[in-house]
C-alpha positions in Angstrom: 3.0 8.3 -32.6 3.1 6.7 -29.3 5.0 7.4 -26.5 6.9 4.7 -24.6 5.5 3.1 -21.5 7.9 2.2 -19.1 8.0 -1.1 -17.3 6.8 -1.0 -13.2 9.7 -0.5 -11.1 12.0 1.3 -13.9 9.8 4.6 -13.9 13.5 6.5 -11.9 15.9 8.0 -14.0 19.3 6.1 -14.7 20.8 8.2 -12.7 18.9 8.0 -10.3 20.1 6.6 -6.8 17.3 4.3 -4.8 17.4 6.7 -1.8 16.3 9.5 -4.4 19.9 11.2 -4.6 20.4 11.8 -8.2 24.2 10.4 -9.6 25.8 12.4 -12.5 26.9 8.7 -14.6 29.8 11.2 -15.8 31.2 12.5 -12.3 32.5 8.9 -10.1 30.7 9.0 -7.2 32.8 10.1 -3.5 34.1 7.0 -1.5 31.8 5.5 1.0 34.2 7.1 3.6 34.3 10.4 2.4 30.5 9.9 1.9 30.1 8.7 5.8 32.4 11.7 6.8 30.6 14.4 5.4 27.5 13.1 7.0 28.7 12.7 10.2 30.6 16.1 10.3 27.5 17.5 9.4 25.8 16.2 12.9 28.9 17.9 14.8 28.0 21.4 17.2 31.0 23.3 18.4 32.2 22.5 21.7 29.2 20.0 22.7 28.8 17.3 19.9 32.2 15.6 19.1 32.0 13.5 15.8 34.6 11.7 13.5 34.5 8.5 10.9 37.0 6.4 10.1 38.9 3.4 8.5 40.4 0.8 10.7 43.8 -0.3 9.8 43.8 -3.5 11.9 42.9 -6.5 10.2 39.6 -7.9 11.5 39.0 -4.7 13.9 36.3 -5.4 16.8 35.4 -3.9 19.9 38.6 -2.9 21.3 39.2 -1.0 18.3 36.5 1.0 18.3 37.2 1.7 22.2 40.8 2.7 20.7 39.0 5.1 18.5 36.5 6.6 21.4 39.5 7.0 23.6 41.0 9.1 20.6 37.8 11.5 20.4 38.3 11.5 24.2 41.3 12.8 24.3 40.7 15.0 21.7 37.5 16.9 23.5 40.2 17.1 26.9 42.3 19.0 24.5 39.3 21.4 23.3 40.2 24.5 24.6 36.4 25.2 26.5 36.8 21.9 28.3 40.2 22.3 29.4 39.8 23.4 33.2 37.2 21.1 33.4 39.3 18.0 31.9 42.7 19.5 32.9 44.0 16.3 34.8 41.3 13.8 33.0 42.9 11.1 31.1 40.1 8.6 29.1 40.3 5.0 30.9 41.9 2.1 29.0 40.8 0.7 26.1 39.5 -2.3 28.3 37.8 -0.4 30.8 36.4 1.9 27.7 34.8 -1.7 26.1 33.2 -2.5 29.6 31.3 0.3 29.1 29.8 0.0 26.2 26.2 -1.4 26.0 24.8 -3.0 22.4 22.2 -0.6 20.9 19.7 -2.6 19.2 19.7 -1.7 15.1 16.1 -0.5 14.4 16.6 2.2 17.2 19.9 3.7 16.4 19.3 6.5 13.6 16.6 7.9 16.8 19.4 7.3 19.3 21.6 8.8 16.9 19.5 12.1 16.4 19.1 12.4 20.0 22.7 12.1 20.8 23.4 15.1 18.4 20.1 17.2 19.0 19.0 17.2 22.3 21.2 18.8 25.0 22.3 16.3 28.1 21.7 18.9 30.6 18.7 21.1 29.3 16.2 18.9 26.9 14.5 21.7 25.9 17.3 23.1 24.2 18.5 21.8 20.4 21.8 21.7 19.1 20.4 20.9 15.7 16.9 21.4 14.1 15.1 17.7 15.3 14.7 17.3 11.4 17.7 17.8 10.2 19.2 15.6 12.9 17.0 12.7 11.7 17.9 13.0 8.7 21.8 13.0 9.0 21.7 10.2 11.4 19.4 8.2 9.2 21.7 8.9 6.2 24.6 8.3 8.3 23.0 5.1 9.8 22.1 3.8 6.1 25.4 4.5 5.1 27.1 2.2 7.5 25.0 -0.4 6.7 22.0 -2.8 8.2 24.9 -5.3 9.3 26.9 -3.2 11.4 27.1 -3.0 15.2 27.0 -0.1 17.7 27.5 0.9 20.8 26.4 3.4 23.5 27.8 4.2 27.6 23.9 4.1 28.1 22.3 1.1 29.8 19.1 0.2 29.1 18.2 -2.0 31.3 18.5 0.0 33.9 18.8 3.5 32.5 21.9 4.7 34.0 24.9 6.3 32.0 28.4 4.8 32.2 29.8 7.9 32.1 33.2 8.0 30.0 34.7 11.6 31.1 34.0 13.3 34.4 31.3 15.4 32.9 27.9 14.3 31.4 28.4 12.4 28.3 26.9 10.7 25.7 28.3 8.1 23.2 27.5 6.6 20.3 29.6 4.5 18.1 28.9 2.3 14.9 31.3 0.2 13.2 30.7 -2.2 9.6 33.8 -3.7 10.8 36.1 -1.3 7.8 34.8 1.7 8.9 33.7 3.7 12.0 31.5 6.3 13.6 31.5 8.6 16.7 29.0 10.7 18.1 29.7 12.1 21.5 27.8 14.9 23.3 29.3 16.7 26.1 28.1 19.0 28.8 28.5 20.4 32.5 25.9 22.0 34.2 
């Protein structure tokens, strides 16, 4: 009796995802939002690393959106109950303030941007919010998930290596959108 020799490039199970997640065929798999939303909660730390994913509702949503969306997280780390009598009077700028400044982040660096953001504290570097390895790996998934063709933005120049800085405290911003969907990472700290 011989056994059956599978073809080159078939040798995964059926189902088998490419990324190596195995999918149950009989149990539909979760929405890519709810998939992006896990992920990204996972990357949040109390009360320093801010995250949220969404859906736009605006047809053909671009940057002001997303800047609609930051100044939403904005106001919602001002409401946070440790930043309070820091942020007490702070109100986030205007959406078109908020767009100028945002800087493009080039696509082959934003999963490391995006680990960094969640992982390495502003103020003290030596100090981790999460485990380096587990942040590379959520941002990667959460990176992959939003797709090769999406765009994102950070209040980091470059260029220059200055921080626009979005609140009165130090910040750090990242945010992806496919153009349906959305992504948030923002680290705060005062020293």
């Amino acid at each position: 009796m011989s056994t059956p020799r599978r073809s080159v490039g078939h040798d995964r199970h059926p189902g088998a995802a490419a990324d190596g997640v195995r999918n149950n065929p009989l149990v539909p798999s979760k929405p890519r939002l709810a998939q992006l939303t896990d992920s990204v909660t996972r990357l949040a730390t109390p009360h320093r690393v801010y995250v949220t994913a969404g859906r736009f509702t605006e047809p053909d949503p671009d940057l002001p959106e997303l800047a609609a969306r930051i100044r939403a997280l904005l106001d919602m780390v001002a409401a946070d109950e440790p930043w309070q009598r820091y942020l007490h009077r702070y109100r986030p700028a205007p959406v078109p303030q908020l767009c100028a400044a945002l800087e493009p982040v080039e696509t082959h660096a934003v999963a490391a941007f995006l680990a960094q953001v969640v992982a390495v504290d502003l103020v003290w570097p030596s100090h981790r919010h999460l485990p380096a390895e587990a942040a590379e790996r959520g941002a990667a998934r959460v990176v992959s998930l939003l797709g090769a063709e999406a765009s994102w933005w950070t209040n980091h120049d470059e260029d220059c290596g200055a921080v626009n800085g979005l609140t009165p405290l130090f910040d750090s911003l990242l945010a992806g959108t496919d153009g349906e969907h959305f992504v948030l990472a923002l680290q705060i700290a005062d020293d």
